[in-house]
DOROKOL-323151 format. One record per residue: x negated, y, z of N, C-alpha, C, O in turn; residue in three letters. Coordinates in steps of 0.2 Angstrom, whole numbers. Last residue first. Layout:
<rec n_x="X" n_y="Y" n_z="Z" ca_x="X" ca_y="Y" ca_z="Z" c_x="X" c_y="Y" c_z="Z" o_x="X" o_y="Y" o_z="Z" code="ALA"/>
...
***
This chain:
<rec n_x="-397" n_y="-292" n_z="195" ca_x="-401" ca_y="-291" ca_z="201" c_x="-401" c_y="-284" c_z="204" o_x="-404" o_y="-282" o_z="209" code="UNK"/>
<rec n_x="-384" n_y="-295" n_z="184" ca_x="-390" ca_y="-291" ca_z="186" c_x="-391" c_y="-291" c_z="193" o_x="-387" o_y="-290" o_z="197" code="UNK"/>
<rec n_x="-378" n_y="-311" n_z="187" ca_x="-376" ca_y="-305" ca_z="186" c_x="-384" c_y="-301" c_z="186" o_x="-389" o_y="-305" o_z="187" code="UNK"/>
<rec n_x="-381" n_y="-324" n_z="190" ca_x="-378" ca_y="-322" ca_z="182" c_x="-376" c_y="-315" c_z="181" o_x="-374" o_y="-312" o_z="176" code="UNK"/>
<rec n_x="-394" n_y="-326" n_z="201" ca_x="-388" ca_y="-324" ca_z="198" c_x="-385" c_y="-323" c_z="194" o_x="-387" o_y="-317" o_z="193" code="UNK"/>
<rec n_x="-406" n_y="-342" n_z="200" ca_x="-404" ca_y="-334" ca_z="199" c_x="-396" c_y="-332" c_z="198" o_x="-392" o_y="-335" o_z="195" code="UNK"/>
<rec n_x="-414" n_y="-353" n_z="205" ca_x="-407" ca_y="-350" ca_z="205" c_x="-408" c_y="-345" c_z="204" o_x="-410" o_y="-341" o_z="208" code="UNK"/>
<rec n_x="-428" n_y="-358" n_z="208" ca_x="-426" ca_y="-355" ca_z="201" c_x="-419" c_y="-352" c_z="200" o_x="-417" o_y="-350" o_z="195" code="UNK"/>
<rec n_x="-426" n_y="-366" n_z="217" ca_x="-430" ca_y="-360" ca_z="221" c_x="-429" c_y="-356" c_z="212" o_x="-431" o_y="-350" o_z="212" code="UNK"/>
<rec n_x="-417" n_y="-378" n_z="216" ca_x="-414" ca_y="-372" ca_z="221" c_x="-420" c_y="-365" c_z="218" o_x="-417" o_y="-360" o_z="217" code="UNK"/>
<rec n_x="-425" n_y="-385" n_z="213" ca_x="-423" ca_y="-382" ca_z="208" c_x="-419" c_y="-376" c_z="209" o_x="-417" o_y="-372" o_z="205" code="UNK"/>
<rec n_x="-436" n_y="-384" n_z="226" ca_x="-435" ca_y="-387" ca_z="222" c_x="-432" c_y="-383" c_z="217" o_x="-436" o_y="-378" o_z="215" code="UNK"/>
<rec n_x="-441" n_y="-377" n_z="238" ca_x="-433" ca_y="-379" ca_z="236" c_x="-431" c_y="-383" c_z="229" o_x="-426" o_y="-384" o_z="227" code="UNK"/>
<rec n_x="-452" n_y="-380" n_z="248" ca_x="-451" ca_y="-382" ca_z="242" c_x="-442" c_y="-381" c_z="242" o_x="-438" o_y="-384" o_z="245" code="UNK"/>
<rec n_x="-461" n_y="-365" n_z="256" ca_x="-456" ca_y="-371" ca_z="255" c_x="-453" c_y="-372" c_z="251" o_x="-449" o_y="-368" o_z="248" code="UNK"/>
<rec n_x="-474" n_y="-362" n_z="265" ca_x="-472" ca_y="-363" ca_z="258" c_x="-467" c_y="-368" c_z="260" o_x="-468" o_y="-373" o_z="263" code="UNK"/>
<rec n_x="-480" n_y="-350" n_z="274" ca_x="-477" ca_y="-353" ca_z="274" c_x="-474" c_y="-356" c_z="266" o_x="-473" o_y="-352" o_z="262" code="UNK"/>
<rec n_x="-490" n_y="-339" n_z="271" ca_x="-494" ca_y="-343" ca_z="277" c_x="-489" c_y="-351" c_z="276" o_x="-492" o_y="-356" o_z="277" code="UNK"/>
<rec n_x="-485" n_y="-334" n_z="254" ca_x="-485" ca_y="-334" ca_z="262" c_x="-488" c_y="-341" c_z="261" o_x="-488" o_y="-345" o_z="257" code="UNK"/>
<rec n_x="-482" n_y="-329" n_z="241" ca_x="-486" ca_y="-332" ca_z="243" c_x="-485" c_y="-331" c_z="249" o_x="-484" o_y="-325" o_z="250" code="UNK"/>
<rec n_x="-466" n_y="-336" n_z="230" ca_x="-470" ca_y="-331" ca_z="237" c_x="-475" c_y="-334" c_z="240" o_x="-475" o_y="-340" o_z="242" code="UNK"/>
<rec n_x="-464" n_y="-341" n_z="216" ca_x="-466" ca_y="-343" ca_z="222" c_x="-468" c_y="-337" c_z="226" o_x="-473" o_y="-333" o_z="223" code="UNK"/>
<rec n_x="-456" n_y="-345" n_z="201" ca_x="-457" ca_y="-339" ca_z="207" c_x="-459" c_y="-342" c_z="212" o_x="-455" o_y="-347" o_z="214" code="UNK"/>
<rec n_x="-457" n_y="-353" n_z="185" ca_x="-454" ca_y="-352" ca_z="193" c_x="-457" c_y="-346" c_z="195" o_x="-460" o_y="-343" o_z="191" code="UNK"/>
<rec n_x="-452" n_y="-358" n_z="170" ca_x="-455" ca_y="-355" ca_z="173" c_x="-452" c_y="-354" c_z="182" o_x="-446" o_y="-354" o_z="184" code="UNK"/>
<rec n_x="-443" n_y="-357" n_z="156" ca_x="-444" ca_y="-362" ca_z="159" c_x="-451" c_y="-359" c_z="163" o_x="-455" o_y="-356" o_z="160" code="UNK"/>
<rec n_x="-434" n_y="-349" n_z="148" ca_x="-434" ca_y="-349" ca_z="156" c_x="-435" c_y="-355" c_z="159" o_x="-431" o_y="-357" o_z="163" code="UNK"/>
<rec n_x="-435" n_y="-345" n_z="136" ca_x="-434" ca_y="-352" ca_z="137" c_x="-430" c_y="-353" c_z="144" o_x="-425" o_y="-356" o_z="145" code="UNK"/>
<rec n_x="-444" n_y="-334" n_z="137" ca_x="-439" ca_y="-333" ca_z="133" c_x="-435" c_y="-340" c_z="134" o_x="-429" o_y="-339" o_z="131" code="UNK"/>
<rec n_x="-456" n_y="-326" n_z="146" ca_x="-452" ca_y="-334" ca_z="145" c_x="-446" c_y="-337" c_z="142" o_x="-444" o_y="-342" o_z="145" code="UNK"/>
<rec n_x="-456" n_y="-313" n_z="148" ca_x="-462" ca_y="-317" ca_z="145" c_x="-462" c_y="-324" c_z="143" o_x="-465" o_y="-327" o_z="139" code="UNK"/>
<rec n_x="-443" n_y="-310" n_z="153" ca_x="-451" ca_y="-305" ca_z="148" c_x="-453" c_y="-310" c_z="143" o_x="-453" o_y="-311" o_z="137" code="UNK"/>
<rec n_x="-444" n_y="-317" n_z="165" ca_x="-438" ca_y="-317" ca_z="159" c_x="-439" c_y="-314" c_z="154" o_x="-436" o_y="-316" o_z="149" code="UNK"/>
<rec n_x="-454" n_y="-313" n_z="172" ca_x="-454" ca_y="-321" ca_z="172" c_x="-449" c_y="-323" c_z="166" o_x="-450" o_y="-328" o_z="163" code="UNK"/>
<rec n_x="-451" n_y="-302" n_z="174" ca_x="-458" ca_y="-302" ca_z="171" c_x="-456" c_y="-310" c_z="170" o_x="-458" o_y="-311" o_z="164" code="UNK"/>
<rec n_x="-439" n_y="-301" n_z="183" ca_x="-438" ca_y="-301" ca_z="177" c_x="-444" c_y="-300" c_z="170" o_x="-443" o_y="-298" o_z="164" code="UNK"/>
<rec n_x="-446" n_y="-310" n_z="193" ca_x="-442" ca_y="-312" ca_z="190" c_x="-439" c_y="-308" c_z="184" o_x="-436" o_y="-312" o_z="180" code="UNK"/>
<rec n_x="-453" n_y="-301" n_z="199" ca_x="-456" ca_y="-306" ca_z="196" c_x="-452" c_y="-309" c_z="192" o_x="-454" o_y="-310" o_z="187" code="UNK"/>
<rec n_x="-444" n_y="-291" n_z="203" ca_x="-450" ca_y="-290" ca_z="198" c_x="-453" c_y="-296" c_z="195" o_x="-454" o_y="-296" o_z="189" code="UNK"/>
<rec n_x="-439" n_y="-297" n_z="214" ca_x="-436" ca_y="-296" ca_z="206" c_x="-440" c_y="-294" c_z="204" o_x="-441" o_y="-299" o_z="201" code="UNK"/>
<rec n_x="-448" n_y="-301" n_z="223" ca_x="-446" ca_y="-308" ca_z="218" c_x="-442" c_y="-303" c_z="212" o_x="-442" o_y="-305" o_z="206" code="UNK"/>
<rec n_x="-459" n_y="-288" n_z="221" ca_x="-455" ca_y="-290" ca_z="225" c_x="-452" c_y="-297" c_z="219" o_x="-454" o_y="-297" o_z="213" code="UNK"/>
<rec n_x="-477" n_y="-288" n_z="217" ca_x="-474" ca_y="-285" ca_z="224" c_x="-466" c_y="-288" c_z="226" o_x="-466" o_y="-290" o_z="232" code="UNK"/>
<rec n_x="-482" n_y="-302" n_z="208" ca_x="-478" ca_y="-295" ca_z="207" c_x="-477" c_y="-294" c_z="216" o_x="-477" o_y="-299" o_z="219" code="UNK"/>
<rec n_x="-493" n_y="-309" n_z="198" ca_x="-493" ca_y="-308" ca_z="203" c_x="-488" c_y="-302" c_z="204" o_x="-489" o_y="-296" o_z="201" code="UNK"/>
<rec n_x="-495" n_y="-321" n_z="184" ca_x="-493" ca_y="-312" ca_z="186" c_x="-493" c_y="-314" c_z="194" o_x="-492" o_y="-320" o_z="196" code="UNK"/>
<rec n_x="-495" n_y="-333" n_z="182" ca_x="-498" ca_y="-329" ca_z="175" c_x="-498" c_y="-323" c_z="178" o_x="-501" o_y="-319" o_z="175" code="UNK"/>
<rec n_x="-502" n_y="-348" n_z="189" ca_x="-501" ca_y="-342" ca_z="188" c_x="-501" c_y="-337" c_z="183" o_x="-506" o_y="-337" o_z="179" code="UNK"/>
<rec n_x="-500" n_y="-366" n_z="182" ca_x="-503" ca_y="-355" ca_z="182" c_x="-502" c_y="-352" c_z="181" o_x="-500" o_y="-349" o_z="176" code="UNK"/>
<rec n_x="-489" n_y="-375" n_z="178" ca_x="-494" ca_y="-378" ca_z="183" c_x="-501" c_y="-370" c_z="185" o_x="-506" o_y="-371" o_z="188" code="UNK"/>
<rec n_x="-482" n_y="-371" n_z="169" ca_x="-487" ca_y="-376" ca_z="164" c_x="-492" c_y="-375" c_z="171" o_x="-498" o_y="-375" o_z="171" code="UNK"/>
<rec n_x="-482" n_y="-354" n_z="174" ca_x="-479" ca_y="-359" ca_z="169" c_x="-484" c_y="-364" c_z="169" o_x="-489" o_y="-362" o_z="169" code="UNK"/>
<rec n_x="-477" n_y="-341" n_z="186" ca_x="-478" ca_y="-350" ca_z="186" c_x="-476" c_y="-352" c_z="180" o_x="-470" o_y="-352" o_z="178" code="UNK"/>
<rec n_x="-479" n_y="-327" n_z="195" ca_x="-474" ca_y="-331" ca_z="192" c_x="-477" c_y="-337" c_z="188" o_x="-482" o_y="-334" o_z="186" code="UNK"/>
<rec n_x="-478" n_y="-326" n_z="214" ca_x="-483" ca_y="-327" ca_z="209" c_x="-477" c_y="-329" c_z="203" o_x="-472" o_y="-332" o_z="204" code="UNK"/>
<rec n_x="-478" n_y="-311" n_z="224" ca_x="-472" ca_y="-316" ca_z="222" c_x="-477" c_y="-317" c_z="216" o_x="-480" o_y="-313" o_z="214" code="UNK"/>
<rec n_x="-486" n_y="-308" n_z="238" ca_x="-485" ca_y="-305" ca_z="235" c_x="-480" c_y="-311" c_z="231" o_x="-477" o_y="-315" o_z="235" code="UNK"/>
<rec n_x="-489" n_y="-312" n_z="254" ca_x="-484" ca_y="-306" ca_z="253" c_x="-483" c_y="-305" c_z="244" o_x="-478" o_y="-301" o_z="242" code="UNK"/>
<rec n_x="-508" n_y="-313" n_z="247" ca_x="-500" ca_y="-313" ca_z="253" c_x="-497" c_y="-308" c_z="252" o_x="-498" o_y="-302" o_z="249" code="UNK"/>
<rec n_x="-517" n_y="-312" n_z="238" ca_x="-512" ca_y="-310" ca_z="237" c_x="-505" c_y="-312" c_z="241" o_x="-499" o_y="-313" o_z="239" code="UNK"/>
<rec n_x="-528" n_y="-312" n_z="245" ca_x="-528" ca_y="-307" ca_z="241" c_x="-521" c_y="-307" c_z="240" o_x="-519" o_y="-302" o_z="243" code="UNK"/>
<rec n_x="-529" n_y="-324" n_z="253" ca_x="-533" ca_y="-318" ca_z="256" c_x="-531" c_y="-310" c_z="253" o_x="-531" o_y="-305" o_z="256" code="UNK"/>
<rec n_x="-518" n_y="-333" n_z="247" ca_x="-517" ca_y="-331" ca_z="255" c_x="-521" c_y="-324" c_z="255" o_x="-518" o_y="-319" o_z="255" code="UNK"/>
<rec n_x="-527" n_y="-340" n_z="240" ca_x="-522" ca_y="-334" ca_z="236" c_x="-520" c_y="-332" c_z="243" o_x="-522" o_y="-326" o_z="243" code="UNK"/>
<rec n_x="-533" n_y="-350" n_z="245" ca_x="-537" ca_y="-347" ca_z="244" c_x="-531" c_y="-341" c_z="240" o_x="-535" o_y="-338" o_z="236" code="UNK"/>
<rec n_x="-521" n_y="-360" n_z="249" ca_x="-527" ca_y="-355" ca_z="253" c_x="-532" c_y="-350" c_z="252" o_x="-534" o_y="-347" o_z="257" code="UNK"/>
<rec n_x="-513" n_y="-362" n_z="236" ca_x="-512" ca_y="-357" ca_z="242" c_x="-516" c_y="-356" c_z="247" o_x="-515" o_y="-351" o_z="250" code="UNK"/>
<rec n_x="-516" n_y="-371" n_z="227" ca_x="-521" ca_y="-366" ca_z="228" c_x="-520" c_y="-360" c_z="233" o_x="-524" o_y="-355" o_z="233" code="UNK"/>
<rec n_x="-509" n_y="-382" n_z="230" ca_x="-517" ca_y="-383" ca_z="229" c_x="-523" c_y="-377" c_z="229" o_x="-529" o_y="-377" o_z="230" code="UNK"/>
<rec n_x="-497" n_y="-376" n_z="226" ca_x="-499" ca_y="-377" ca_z="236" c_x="-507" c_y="-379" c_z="237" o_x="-510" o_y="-379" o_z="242" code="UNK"/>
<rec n_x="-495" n_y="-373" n_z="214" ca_x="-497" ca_y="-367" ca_z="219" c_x="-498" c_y="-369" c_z="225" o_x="-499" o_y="-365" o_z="230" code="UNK"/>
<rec n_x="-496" n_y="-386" n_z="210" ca_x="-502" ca_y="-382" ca_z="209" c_x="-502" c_y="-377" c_z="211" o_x="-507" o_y="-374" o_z="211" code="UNK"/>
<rec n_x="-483" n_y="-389" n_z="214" ca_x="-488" ca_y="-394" ca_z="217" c_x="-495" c_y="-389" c_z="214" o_x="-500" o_y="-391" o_z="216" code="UNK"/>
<rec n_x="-476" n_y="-381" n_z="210" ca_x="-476" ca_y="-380" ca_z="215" c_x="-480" c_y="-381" c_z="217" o_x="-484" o_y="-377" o_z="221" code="UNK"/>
<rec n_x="-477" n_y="-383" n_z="194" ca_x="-479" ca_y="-376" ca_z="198" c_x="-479" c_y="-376" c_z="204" o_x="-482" o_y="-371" o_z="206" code="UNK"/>
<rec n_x="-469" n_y="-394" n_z="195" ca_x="-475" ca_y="-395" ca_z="192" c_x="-480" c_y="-387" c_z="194" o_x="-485" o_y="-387" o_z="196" code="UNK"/>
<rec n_x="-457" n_y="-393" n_z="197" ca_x="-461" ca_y="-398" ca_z="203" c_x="-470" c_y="-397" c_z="199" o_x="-475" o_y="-399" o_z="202" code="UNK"/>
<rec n_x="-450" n_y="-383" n_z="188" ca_x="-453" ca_y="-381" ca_z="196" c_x="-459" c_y="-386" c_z="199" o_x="-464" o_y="-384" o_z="202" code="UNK"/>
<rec n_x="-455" n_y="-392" n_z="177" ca_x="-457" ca_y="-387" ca_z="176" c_x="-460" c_y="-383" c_z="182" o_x="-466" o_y="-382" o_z="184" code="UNK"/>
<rec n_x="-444" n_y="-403" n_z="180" ca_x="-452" ca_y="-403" ca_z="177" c_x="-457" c_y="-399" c_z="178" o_x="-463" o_y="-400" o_z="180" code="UNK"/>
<rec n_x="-433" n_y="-392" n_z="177" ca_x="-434" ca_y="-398" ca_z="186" c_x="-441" c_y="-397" c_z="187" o_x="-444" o_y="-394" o_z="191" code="UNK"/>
<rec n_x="-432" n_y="-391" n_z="167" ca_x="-431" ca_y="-386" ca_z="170" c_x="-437" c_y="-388" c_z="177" o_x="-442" o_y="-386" o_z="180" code="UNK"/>
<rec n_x="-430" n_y="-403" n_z="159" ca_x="-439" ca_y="-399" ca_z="157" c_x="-440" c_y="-392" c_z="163" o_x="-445" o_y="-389" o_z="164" code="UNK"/>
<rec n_x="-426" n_y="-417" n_z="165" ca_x="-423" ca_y="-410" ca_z="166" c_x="-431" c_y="-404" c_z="165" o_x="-434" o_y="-401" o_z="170" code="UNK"/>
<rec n_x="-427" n_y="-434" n_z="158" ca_x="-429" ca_y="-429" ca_z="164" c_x="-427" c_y="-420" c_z="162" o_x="-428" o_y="-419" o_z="156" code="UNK"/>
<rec n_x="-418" n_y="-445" n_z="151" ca_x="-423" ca_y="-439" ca_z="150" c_x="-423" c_y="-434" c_z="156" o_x="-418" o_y="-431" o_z="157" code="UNK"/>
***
């Protein structure tokens, strides 16, 4: 059985890089948070997004992506968070 966490990233990445040219104009620079393959929020810095992403997703099934000119997949890398407070 596959890892719903895993699922979750590769499934937001591949629909945030389908719409990264056209989020480039408005929302460069900005950090997007990701469920079920859509955007739900747009925040200024990743801990922002990240504790709207902990808000909203009681499961913490959900990603972060930055929108930049550059996109890189980390996989399940890109959901690591600290155990400690940010």
């Amino acid at each position: 059985m596959a890892d719903p966490l895993q699922e979750q990233v590769e499934k937001n990445y591949e629909a945030f890089v389908k719409e990264l040219p056209t989020l480039l104009a408005n929302y460069g620079g900005k950090f997007a948070v990701m469920r079920d393959g859509k955007i739900t929020q747009f925040f200024d810095t990743a801990r922002d997004a990240h504790l709207a992403g902990q808000a909203l997703f009681s499961d913490g099934l959900y990603s972060i992506q930055e929108v930049t000119d550059t996109s890189v997949d980390l996989g399940f890398f890109s959901h690591a968070v600290p155990d400690r407070p940010i």
